[in-house]
N, CA and C of each residue as an Amber inpcrd file, in Angstrom:
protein
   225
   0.8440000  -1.1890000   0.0000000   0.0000000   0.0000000   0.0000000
   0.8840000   1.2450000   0.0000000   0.7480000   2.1870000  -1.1200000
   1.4420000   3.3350000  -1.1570000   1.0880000   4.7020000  -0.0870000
   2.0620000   5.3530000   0.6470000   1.3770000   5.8240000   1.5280000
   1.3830000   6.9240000   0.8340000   0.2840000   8.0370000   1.4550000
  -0.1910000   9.0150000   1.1760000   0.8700000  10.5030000   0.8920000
   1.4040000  10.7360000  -0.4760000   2.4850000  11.7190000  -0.2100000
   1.6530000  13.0390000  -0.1980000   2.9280000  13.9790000   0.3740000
   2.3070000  15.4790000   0.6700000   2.1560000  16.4860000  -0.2160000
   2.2830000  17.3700000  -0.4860000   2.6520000  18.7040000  -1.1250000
   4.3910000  18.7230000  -1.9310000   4.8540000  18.5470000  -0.6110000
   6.2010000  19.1110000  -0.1950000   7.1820000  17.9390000  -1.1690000
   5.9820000  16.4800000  -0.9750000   6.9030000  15.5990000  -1.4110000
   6.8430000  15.1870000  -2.8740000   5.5530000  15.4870000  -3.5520000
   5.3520000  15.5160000  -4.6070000   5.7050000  16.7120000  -5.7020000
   6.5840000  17.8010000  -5.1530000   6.9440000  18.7550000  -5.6340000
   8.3880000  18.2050000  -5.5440000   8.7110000  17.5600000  -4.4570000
  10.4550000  16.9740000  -5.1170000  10.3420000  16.2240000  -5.5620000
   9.5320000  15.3780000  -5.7870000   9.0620000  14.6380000  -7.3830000
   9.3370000  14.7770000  -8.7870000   8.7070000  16.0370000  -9.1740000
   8.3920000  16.9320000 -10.0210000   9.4760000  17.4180000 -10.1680000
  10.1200000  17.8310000  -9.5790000  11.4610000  18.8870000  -9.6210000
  12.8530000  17.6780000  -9.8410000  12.4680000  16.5500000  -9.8410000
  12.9670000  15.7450000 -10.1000000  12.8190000  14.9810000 -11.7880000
  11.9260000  15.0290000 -12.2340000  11.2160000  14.7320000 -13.2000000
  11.5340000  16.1270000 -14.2020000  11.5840000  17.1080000 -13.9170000
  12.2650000  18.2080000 -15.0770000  13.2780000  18.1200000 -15.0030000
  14.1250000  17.8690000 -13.8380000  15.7940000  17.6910000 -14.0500000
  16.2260000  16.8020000 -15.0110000  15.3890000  15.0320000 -15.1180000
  15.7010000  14.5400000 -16.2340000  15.4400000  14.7700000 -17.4250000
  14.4990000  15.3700000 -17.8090000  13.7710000  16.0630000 -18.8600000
  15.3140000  16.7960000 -19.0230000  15.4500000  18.0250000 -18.5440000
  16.1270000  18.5480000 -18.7270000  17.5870000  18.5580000 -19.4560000
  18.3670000  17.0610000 -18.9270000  19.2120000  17.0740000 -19.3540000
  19.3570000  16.5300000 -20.7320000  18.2740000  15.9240000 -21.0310000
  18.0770000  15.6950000 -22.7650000  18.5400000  14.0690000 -22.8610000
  18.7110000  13.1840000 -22.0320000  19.7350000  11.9190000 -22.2280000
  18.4800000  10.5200000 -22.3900000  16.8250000  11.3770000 -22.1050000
  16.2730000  10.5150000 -22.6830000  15.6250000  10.1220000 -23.9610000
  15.4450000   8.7880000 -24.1290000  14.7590000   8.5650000 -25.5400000
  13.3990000   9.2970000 -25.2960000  12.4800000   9.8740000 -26.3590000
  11.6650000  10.2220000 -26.9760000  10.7690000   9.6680000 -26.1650000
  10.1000000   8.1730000 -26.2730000   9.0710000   7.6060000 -25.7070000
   9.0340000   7.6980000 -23.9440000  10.7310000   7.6150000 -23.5160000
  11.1850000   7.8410000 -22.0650000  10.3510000   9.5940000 -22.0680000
  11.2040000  10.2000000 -22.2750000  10.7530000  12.0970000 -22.0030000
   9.2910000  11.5220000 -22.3020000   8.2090000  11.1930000 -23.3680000
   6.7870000  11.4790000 -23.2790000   6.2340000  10.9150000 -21.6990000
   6.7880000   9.8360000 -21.4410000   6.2490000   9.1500000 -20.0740000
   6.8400000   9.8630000 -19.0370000   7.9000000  10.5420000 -18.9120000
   7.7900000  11.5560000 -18.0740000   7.1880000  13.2750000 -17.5090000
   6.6560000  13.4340000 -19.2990000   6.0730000  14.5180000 -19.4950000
   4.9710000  14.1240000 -18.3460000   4.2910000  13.2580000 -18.8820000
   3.1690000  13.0110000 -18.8900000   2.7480000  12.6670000 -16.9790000
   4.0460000  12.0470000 -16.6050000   3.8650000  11.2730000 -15.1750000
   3.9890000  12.9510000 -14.1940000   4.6480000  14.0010000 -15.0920000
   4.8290000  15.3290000 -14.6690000   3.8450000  16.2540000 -14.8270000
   3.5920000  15.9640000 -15.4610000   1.4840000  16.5200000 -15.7510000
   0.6090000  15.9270000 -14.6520000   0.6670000  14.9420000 -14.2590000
   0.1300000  13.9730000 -13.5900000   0.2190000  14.6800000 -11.8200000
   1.3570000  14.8970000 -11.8020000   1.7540000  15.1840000 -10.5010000
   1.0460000  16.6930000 -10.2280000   1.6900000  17.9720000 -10.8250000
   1.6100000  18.7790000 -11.2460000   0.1260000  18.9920000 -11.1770000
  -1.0690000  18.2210000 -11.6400000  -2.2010000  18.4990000 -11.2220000
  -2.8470000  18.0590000  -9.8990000  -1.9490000  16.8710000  -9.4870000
  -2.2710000  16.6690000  -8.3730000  -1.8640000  17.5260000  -7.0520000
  -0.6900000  18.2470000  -7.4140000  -0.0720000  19.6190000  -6.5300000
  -1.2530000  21.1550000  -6.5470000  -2.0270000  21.0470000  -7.6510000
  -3.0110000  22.1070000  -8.0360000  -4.5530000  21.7000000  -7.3040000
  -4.6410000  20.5010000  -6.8880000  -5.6700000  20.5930000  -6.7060000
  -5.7490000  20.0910000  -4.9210000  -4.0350000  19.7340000  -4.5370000
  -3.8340000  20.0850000  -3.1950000  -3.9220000  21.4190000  -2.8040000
  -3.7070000  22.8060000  -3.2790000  -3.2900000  23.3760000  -3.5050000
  -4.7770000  24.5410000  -2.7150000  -5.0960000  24.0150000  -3.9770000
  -7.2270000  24.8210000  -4.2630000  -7.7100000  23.8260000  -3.1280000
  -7.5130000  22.5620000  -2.3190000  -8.6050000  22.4720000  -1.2940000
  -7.5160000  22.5510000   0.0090000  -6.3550000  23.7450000  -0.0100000
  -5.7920000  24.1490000   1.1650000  -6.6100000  25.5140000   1.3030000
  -6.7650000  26.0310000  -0.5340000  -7.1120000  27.5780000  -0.2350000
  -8.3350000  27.5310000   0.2650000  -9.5090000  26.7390000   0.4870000
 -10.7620000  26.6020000   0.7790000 -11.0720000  26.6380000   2.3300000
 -10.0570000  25.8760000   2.6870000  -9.8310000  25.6270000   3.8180000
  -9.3400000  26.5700000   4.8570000  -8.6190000  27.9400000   4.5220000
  -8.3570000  29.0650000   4.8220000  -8.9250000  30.1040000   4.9680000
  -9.2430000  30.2630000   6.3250000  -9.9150000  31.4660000   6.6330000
  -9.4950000  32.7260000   7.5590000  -9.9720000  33.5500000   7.4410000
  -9.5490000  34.7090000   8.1270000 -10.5700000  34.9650000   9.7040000
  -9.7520000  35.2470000  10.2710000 -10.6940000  35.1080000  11.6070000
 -10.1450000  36.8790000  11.9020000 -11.5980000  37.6460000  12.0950000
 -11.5700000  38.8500000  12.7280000 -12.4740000  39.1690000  13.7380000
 -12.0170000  39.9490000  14.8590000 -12.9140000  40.5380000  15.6610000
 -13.5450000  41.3730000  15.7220000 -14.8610000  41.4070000  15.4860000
 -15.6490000  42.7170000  15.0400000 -17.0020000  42.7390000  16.2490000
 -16.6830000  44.0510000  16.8940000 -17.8470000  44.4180000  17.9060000
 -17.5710000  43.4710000  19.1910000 -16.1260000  42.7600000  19.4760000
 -16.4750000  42.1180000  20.9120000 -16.8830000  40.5740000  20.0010000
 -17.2650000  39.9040000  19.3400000 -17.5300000  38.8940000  18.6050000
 -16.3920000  38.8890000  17.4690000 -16.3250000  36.9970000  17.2600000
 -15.3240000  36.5650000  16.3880000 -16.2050000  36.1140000  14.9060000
 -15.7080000  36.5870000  13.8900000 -16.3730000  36.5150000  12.9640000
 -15.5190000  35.6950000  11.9520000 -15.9430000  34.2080000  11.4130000
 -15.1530000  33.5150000  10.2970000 -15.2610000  34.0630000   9.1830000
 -14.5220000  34.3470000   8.0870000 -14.6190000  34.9790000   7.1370000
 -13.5680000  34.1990000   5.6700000 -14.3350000  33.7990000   4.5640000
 -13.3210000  33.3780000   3.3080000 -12.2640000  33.9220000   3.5560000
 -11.2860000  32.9240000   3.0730000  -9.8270000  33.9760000   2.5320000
  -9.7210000  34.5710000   1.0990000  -9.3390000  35.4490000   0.8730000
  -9.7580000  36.3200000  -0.5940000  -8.1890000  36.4580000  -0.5410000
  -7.4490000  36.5530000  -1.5810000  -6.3130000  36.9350000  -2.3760000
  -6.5320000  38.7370000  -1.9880000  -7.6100000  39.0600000  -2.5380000
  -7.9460000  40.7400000  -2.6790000  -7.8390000  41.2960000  -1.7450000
  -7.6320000  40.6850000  -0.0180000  -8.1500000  41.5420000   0.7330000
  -6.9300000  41.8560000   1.4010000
């Protein structure tokens, strides 16, 4: 059973996966299966990502009372 990786660990994944890309030493069909296993990841980092931002809220005190509030980029 594969255990559950994080953020942190699937981004040294990834950053691992362009380094070989990078250096050019694979065959064609090798680089597509890594494109691809890097796409793979890469969305799975995006959509850790969007249900951290959901999960983030702003807590203010307004009037003596604590009020939960979205987190907005804008504010």
């Amino acid at each position: 059973m594969k255990k559950e990786e994080n953020f942190e660990s699937k981004m040294e994944e990834l950053e691992k996966i362009v380094q070989e890309l990078e250096k050019g030493d694979l065959s064609l069909e090798d680089s597509v299966s890594k494109f691809e296993e890097g796409m793979k990841i890469s969305k799975e980092c995006n959509t850790l990502l969007n249900n951290v931002e959901k999960k983030i809220s702003i807590i203010l005190e307004k009037n003596g009372e604590i009020e939960e509030k979205d987190f907005s980029v804008d504010e």
